[in-house]
C-alpha positions as CSV (number, residue, x, y, z in Angstrom):
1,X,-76.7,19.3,91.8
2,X,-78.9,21.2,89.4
3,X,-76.9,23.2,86.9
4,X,-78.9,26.8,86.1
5,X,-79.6,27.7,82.7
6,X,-77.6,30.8,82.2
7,X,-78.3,33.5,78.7
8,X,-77.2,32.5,75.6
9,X,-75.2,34.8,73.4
10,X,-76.6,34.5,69.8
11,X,-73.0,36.4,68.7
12,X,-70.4,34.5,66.6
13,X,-67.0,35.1,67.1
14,X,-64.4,35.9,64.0
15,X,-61.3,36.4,63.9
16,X,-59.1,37.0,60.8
17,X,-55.3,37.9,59.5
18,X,-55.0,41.7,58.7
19,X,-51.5,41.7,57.7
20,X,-48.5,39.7,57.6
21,X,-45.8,39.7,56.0
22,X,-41.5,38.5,56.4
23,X,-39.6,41.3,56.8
24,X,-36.6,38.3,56.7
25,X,-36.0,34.8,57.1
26,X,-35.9,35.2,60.7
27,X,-38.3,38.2,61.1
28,X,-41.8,37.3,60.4
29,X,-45.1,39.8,61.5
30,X,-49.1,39.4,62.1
31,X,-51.5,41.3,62.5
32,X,-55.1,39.1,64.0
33,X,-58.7,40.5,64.6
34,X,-61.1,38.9,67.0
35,X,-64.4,40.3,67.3
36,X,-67.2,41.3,68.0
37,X,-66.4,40.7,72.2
38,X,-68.2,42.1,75.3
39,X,-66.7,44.8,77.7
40,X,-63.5,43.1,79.3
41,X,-63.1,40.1,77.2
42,X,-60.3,41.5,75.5
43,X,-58.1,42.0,77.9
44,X,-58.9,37.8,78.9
45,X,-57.9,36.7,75.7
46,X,-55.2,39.4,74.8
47,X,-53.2,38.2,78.3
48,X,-53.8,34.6,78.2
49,X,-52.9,34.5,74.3
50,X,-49.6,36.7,74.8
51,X,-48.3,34.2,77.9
52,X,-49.7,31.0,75.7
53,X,-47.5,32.6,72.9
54,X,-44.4,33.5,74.6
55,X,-44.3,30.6,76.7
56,X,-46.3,27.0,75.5
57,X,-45.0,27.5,72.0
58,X,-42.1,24.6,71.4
59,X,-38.9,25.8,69.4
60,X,-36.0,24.1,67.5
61,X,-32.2,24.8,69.0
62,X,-28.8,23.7,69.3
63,X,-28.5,22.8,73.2
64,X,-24.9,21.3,73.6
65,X,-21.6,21.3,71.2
66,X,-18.4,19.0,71.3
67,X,-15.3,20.6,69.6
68,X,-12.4,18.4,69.2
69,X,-9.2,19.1,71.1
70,X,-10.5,21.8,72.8
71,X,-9.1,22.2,76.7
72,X,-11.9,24.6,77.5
73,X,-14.9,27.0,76.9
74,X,-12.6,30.4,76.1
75,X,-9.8,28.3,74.3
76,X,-8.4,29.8,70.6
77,X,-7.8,27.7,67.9
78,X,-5.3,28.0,65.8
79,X,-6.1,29.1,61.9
80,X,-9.4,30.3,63.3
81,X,-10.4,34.0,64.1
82,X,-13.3,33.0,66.9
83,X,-12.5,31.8,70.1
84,X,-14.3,28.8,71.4
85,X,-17.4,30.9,73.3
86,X,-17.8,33.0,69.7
87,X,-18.5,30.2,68.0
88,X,-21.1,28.6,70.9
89,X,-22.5,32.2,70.4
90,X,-23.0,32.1,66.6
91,X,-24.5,28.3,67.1
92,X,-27.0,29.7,69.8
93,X,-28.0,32.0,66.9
94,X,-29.3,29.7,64.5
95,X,-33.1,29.0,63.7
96,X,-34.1,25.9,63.0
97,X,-37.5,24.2,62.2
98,X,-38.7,20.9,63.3
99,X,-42.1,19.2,64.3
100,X,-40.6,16.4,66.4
101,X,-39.5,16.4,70.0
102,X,-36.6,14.9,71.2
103,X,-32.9,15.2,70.9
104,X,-30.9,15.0,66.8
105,X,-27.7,15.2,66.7
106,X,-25.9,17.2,64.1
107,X,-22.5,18.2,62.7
108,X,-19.6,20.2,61.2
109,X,-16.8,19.0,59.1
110,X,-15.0,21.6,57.3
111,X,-11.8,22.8,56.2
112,X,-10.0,26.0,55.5
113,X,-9.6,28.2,54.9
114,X,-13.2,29.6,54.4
115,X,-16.5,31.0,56.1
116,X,-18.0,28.4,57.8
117,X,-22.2,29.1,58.0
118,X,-25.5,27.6,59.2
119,X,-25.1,26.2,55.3
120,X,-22.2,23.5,56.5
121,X,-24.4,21.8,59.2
122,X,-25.1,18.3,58.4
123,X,-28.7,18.0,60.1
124,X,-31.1,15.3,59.7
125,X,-34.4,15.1,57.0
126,X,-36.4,16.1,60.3
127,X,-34.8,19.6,60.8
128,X,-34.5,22.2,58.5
129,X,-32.7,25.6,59.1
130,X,-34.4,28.8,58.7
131,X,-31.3,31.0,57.5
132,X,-28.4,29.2,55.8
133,X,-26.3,32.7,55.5
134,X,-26.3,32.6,59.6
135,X,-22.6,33.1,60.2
136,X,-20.1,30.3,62.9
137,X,-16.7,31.0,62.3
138,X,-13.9,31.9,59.9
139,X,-11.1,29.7,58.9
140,X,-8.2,31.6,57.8
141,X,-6.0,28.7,57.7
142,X,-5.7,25.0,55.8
143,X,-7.2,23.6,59.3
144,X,-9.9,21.3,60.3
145,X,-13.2,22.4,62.2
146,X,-15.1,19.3,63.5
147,X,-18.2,20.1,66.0
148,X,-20.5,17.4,66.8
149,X,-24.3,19.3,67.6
150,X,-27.5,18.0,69.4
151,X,-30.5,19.9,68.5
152,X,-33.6,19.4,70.9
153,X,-37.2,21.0,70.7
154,X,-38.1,22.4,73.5
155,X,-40.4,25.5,75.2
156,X,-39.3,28.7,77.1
157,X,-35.8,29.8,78.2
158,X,-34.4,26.2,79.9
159,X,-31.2,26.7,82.0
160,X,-28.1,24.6,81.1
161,X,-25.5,23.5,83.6
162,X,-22.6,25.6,83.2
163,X,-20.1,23.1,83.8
164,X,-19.2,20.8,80.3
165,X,-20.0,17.1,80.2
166,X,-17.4,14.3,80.7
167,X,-17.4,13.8,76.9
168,X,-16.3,17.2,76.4
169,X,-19.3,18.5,75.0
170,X,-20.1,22.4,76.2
171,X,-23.8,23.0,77.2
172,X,-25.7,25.6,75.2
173,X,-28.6,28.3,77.1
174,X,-31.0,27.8,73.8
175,X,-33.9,30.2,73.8
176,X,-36.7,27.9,72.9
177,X,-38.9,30.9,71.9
178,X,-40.0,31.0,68.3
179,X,-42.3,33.7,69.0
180,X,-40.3,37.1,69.5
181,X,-42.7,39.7,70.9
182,X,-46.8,40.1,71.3
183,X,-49.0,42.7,71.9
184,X,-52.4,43.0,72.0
185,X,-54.6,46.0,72.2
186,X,-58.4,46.6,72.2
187,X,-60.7,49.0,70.7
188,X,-64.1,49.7,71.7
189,X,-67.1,50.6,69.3
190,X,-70.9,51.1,70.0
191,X,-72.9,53.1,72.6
192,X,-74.5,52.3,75.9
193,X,-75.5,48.2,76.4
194,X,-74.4,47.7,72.7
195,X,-70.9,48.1,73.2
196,X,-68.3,45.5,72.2
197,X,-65.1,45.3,71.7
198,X,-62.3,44.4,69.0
199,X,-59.3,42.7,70.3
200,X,-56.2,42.7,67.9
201,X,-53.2,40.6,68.4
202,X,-49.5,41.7,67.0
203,X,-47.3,38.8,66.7
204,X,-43.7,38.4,65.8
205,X,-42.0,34.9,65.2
206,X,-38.4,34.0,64.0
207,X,-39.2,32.8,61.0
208,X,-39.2,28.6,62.2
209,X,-43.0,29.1,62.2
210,X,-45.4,32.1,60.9
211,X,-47.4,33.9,63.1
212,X,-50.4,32.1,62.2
213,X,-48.8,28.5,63.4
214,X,-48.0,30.6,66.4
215,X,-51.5,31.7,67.3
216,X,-52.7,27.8,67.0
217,X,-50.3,26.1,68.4
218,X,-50.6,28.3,71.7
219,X,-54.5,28.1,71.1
220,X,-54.5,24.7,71.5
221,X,-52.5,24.7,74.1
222,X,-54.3,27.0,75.9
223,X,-57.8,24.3,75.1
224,X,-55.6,21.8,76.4
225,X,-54.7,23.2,79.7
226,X,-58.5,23.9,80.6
227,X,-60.0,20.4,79.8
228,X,-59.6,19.1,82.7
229,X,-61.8,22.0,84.5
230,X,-64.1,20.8,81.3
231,X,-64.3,17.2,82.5
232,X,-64.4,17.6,86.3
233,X,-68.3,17.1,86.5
234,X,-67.7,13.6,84.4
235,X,-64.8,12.6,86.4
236,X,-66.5,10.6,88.6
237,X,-69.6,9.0,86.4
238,X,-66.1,7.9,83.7
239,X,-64.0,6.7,86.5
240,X,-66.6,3.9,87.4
241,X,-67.9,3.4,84.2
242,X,-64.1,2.9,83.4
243,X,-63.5,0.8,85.8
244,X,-66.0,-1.9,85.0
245,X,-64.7,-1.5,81.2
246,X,-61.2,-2.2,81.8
247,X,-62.8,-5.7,83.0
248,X,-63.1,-7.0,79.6
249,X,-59.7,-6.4,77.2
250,X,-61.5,-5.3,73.5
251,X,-58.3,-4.5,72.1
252,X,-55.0,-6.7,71.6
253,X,-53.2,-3.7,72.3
254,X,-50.7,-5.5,74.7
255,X,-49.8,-8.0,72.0
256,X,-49.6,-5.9,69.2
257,X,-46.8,-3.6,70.8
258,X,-45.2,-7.3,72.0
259,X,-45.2,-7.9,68.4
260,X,-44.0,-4.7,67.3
261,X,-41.0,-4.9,70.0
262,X,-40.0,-8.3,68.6
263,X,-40.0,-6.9,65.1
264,X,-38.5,-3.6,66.0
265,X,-36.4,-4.8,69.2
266,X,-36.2,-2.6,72.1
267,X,-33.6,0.0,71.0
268,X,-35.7,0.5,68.0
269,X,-38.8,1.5,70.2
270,X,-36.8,3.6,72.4
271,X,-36.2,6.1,69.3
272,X,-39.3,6.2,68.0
273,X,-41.0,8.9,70.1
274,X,-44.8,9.0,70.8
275,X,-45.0,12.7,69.2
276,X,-44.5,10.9,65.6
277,X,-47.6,9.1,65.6
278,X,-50.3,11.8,65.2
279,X,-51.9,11.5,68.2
280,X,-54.5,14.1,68.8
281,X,-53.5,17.1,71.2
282,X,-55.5,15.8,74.7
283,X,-54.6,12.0,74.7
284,X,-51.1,12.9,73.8
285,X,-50.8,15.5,76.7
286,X,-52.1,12.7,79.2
287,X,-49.7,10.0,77.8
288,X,-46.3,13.0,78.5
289,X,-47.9,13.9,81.8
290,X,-47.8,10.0,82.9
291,X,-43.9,10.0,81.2
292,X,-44.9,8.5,78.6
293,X,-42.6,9.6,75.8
294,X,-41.4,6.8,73.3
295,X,-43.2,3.1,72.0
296,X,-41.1,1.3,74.3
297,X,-42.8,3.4,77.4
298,X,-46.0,3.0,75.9
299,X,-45.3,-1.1,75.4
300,X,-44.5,-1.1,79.4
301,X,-47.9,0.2,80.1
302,X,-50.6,-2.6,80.0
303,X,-54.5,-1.6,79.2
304,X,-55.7,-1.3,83.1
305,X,-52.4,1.2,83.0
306,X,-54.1,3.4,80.5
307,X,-57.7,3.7,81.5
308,X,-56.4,4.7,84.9
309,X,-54.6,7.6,83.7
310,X,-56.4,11.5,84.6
311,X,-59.0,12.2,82.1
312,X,-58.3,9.1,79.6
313,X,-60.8,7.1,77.6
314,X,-62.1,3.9,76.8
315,X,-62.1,5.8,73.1
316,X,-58.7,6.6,73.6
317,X,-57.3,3.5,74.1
318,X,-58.7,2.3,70.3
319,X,-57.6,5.7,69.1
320,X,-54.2,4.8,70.2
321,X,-54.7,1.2,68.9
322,X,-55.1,2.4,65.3
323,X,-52.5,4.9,65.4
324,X,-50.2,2.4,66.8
325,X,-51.1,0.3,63.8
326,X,-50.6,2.6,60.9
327,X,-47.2,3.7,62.6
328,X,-46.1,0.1,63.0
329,X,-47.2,-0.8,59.1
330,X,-45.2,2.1,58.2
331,X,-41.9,1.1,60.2
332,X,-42.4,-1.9,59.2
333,X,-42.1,-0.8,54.5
């Protein structure tokens, strides 16, 4: 098939921050310009930006809580003001701000009588919290409050079985949404055949990322998402040329993550979770659609297991390899 030449557009595309600024810790606003676009190239960018921010844009939350001695979800405790929902209420409240997926557990441990705030969470190094002053309950009595947390990264609005674990733990309706509200409007300038457009995007965030964060992440999401359609002409010249590749091991990738398991031991690979290692955006994508998520899946998955994975490498699998290495080397001080 011969591919057609189509015109070439000798235009360069800018985009820059017009304003922002924190109108709190959990209230952040931007203001982005992209021009100079043709006549309905806006509105494509404006609404796949808006659903890539609102959407494909990961945020930090409490998912489930355990109170001790607690018989069930609208129990009251005595010494405290809050009933047991208030206080799931006040947790589903906080902002928090993490880079790893995966659940962290968390906790409270406080006594009265006293506020208790988003201050008297014991978290881990990985998570910090956005707004310390974020109110959980009051303690007007010499009693103890102990709540065990797990906080979990995650995207969009996941539902939570209603129903609370054996262990006693109460699930949690976290809105995974860091970015609060987008819109995006367009402005046309010139006359006749020379006019273009300006496209400007209004973003608002909880303050566990800025707007500008936003607007990349969900970019490079969005880049993500449309490789594939990128690749589809290669698909079948890589998928041969792949094939006869994969022949001939050039890696000792196998061995290295045998050694690494006998070192680490299984249990240690299961917590160390694929998103720590810096891969870049694509290969990690094709690794957590094949549910691929920690070391110890990745030490399962032999070299032949990779290559035939959609729209992986031979590059990849020495991109991995080097990764791999520097991670272990680190574990390992």
């Amino acid at each position: 098939m011969v591919r057609e030449e189509g015109p070439v557009s000798t235009r360069t595309l800018q985009w820059k921050c017009v304003e922002s600024r924190a109108d709190s810790k959990r209230l952040y606003y931007g203001r982005f310009i992209l021009s100079p676009l043709m006549k309905g190239q806006g509105d494509t960018i404006g609404i796949a930006m808006r659903r890539a921010l609102l959407g494909e844009v990961g945020g930090t939350c409490i998912t489930r809580a355990k109170l001790d001695k607690v018989l069930h979800e609208y129990s009251t405790m005595v010494g405290i003001e809050e009933c047991v929902h208030e206080i799931l209420m006040n947790l589903k409240r906080i902002v928090f701000r993490s880079d790893l997926y995966g659940p962290r557990q968390a906790s409270i441990r406080v006594r009265g009588p006293r506020y208790v705030t988003a201050q008297d969470i014991i978290s881990p190094p990985s998570v910090e919290i956005v707004d310390t002053t974020q109110h959980i309950a009051t303690l007007t009595e010499p009693v103890d409050l102990s709540i065990e947390l797990q906080i979990e990264k995650a995207r969009g609005y996941p539902m939570r079985a209603q129903k609370n674990c054996q262990d006693g733990s109460y699930p949690i309706d976290a809105v995974s949404m860091p970015v609060r509200n987008v819109n995006h409007t367009i402005h046309s300038n010139g006359n006749g055949n020379k006019k273009q457009e300006l496209l400007f995007l209004e973003i608002w965030t909880n303050g566990s990322l800025t707007p500008k964060e936003a607007l990349c992440e969900a970019s490079r999401n969005l880049i993500d998402f449309f490789l594939p359609f990128l690749h589809a002409e290669e698909e079948d010249v890589n998928r041969e040329d792949n094939q006869k590749r994969t022949a001939v091991p050039f890696f000792p990738f196998h061995d290295a993550l045998d050694n690494m398991a006998k070192s680490q031991g299984e249990v240690g690979l299961k917590h160390i979770f694929i998103d720590q290692l810096e891969l870049p955006a694509r290969i990690y994508h094709c690794l957590e659609r094949s549910n691929i998520h920690t070391l110890c899946d990745l030490s399962s998955k032999s070299q032949e297991d990779l290559m035939r994975m959609e729209h992986f490498r031979v590059e990849d699998v020495k991109k991995i390899f080097d990764i791999r290495q520097k991670a272990m080397d680190g574990f390992s001080n």
